[in-house]
C-alpha positions in Angstrom: 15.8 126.9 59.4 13.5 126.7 56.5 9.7 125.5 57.0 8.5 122.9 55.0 5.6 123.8 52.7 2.7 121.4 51.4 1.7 122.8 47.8 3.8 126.2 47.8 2.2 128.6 45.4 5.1 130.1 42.9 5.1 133.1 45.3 6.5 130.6 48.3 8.5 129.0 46.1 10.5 132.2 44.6 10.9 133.3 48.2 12.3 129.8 49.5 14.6 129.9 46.2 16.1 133.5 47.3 16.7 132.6 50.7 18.4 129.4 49.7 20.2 129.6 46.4 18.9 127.0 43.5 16.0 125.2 43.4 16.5 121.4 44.2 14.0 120.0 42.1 15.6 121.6 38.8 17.9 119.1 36.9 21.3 120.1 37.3 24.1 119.7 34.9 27.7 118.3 36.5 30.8 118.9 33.9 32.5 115.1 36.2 29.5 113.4 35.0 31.2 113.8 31.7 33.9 112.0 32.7 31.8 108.8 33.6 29.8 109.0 30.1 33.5 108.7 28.0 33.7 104.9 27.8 30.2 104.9 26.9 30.6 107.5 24.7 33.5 106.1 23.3 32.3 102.4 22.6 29.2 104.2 20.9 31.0 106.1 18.5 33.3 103.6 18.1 31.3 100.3 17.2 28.1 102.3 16.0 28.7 106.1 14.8 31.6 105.3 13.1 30.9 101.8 10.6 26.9 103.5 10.2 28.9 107.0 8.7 31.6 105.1 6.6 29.0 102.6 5.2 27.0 105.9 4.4 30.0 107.0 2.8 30.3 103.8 0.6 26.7 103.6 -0.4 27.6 107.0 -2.5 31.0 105.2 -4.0 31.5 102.6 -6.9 33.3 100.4 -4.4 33.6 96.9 -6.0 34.4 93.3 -4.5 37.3 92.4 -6.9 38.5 94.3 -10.0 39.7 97.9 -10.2 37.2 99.6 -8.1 38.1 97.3 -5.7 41.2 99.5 -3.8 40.6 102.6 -6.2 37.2 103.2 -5.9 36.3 107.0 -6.0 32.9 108.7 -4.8 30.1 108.7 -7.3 27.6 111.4 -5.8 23.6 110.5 -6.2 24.7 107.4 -8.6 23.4 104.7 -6.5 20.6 106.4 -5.4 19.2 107.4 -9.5 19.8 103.3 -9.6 18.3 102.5 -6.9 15.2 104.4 -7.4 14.9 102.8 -10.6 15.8 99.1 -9.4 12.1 97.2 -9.3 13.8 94.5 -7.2 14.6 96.8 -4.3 11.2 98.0 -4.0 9.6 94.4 -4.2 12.3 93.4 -1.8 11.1 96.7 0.9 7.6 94.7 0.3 8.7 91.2 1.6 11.1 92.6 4.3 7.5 94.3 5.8 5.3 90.9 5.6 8.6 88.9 7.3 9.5 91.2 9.9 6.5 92.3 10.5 3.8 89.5 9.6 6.2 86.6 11.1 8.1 89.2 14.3 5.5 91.7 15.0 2.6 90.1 14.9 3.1 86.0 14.7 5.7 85.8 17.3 4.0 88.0 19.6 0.4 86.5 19.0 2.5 82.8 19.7 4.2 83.8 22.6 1.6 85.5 24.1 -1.0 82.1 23.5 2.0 79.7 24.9 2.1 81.7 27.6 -1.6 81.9 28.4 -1.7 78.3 28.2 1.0 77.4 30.5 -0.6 79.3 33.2 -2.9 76.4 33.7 -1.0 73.8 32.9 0.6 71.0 34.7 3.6 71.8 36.7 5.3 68.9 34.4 3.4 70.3 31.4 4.6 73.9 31.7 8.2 72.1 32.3 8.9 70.6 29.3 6.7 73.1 26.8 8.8 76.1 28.6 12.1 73.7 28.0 11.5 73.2 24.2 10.4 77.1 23.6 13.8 78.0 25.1 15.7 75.1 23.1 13.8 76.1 19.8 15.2 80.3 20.6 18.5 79.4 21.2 19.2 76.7 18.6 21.3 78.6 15.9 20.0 79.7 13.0 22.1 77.1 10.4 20.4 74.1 12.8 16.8 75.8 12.7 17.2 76.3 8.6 17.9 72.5 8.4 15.4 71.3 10.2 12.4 73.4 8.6 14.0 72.6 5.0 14.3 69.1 5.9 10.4 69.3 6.7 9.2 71.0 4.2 11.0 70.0 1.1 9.8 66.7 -1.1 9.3 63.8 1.0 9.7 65.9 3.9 7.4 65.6 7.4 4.8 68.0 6.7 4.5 67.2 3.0 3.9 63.3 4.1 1.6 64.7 7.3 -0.8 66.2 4.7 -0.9 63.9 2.5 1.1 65.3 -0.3 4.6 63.4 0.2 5.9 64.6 -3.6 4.9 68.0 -2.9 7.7 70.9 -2.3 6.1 73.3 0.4 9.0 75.9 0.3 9.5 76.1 -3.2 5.5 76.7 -4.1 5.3 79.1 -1.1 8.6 80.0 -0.1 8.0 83.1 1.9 5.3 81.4 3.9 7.7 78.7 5.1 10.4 80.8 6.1 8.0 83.3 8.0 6.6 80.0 9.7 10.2 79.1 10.5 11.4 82.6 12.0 8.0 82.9 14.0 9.0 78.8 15.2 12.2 80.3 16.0 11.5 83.6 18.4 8.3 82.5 20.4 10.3 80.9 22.7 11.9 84.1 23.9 8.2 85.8 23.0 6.5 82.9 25.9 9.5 83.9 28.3 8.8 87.8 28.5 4.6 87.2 28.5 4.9 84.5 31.0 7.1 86.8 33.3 5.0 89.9 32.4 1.4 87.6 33.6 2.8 87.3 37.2 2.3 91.1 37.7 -1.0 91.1 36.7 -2.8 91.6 40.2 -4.9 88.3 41.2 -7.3 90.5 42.8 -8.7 92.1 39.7 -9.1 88.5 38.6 -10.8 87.3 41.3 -12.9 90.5 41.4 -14.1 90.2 37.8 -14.9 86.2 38.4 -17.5 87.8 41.1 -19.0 89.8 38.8 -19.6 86.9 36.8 -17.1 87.7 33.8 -16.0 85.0 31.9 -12.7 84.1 30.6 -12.7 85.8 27.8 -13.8 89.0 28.9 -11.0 88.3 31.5 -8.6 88.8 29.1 -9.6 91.4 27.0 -10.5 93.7 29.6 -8.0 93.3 32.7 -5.0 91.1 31.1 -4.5 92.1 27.4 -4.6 96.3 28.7 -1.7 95.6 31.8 -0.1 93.4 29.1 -0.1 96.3 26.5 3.9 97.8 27.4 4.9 93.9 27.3 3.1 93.7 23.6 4.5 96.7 22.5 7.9 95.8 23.5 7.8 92.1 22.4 6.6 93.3 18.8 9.4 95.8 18.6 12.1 93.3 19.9 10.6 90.4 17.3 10.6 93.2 14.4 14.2 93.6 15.0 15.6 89.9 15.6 13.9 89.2 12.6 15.5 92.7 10.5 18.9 90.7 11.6 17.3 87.2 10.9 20.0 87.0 7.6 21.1 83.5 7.7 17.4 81.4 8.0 16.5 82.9 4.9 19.7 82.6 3.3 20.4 78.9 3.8 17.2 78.3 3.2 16.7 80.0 0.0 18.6 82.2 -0.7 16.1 84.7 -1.7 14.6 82.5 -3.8 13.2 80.9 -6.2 12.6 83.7 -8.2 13.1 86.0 -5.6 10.3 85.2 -4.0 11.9 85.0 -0.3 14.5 87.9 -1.0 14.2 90.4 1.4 16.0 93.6 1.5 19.3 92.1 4.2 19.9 89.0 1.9 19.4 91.2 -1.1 22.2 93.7 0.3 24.6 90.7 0.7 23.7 89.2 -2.9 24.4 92.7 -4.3 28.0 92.5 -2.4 29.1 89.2 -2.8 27.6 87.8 -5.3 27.2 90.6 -8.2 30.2 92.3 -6.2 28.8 95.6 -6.2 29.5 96.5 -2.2 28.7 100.4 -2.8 25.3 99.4 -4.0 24.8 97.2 -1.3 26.1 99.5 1.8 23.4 101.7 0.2 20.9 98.7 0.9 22.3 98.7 4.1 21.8 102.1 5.1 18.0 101.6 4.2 18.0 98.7 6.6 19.1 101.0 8.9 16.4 103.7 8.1 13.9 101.4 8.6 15.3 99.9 12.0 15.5 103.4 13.4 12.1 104.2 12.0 10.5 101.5 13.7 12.3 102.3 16.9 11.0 105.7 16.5 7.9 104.6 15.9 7.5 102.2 19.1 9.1 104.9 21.2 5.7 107.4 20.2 3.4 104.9 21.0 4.9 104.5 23.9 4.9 107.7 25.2 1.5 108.0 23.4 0.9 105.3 26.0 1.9 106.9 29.0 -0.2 110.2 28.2 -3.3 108.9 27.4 -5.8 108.3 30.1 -5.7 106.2 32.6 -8.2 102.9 31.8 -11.6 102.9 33.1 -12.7 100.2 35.5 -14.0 96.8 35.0 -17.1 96.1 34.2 -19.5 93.2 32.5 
């Protein structure tokens, strides 16, 4: 019979491992679990490894739409990339594709859901019914539907033209990127308000109550206690934005489409006018495996801070 041991030094521990073979608390690799991972496995190479690698493959070929290049195209080597290096619109497209994912996802979905979500906490029962019911309608209305209604309200004679007081003015054509932004951040708070408001009833109403003793107010309520517990749901609410709004194609496309004067062309609906419209679809599988790059980089990026996160130390207790 083996003794159980509070704290074992490594001395105890390299005795209890001779007596009785492996250590338990060592990760342990089974070959069967390999078995259980090949439909994953599978799917995963299937519907991701392998359309990412043949559309990296493309972006280095001359592949066109129609013509002769279109079934006998050939690989090209660094072609594309010497163009695309050189192409001025790609690199003002990489500049709007950061202030709409990440002005209108990151930061004004997250900053809207978050405030909805605040708000309903004291609102009326009926209240937090019906703003919680048109959040969730606004998410899951499809994109064609939400690109009608914001272009039927900002365009000439449209409602918010008319609400300011400027009925002949043409809000998406003088400031197209603003309007769209406006509409993708309308589009995903919603969902934002959903994962904030479930994320406030873990906040522990004793640290609230505790800090109204001590005579802080509301807004030292929130900075200090619910904004820091909040931080994982902020982190992941601005990553999942970031992306919804990377794959946010049609808004701006049936809105705009990228224009005018490319003022709204970010780098997805730039891709696709590169494919289908100037029919170069070599060139624009290379735009696509930038999108890519970038998606991965952000996820990258929000899996550092997250572990950043989890090593730093542990917050300090409240006080006024």
């Amino acid at each position: 019979m083996v003794e159980l041991v509070s704290n074992p030094d490594a001395r105890t521990l390299d005795a209890l491992v001779a007596e009785n073979g492996a250590r338990l608390d060592k990760p342990r690799f089974k070959p069967s679990s390999l078995l259980l991972l090949f439909p994953a496995a599978a799917l995963l190479i299937g519907l991701f490894i392998y359309p990412v690698g043949y559309s990296v493959y493309l972006g280095f070929t001359n592949l066109q739409l129609i013509g002769p290049n279109a079934i006998h195209f050939r690989f090209t080597g660094l072609q594309n990339v010497y163009f695309l290096l050189s192409d001025q619109v790609f690199y003002r497209s990489i500049w709007l594709t950061l202030v709409f994912v990440v002005g209108s996802g990151a930061v004004g979905t997250t900053i809207l859901g978050l405030v909805i979500a605040l708000a309903l906490q004291s609102a009326l029962t009926s209240v937090r019914m019906v703003v919680s019911s048109l959040a969730i309608v606004a998410w899951t209305l499809p994109p064609a539907a939400i690109a009608i209604i914001w272009y039927a309200a900002t365009t000439q004679g449209g409602v918010f033209p008319v609400m300011f007081g400027y009925p002949h003015a043409d809000a998406l054509y003088d400031h197209a990127m603003l309007v769209v932004s406006l509409a993708n951040t309308w589009s995903l708070a919603g969902l934002a308000a959903i994962i904030f408001s479930a994320a406030l009833r873990n906040v522990p109403q004793e640290m609230l109550e505790a800090a109204k003793l001590e005579d802080a107010n509301a807004y030292q309520r929130l900075t200090r206690l619910t904004l820091p517990i909040l931080k994982p749901t902020i982190l992941t609410s601005a990553l999942l934005m970031t992306l919804l709004s990377f794959g946010n194609f049609t808004l701006i496309y049936l809105m705009t489409k990228g224009g005018p004067s490319g003022d709204s062309n970010i780098l997805p609906v730039y891709s696709y006018l590169q494919g289908f419209t100037f029919k170069k679809l070599g060139y624009a599988a290379l735009l696509g495996d930038v999108i890519v790059l970038m998606s991965g980089a952000l996820g990258i990026a929000y899996v550092w801070l997250a572990q950043a996160r989890r090593s730093g130390r542990s917050p300090k207790s409240f006080s006024v």
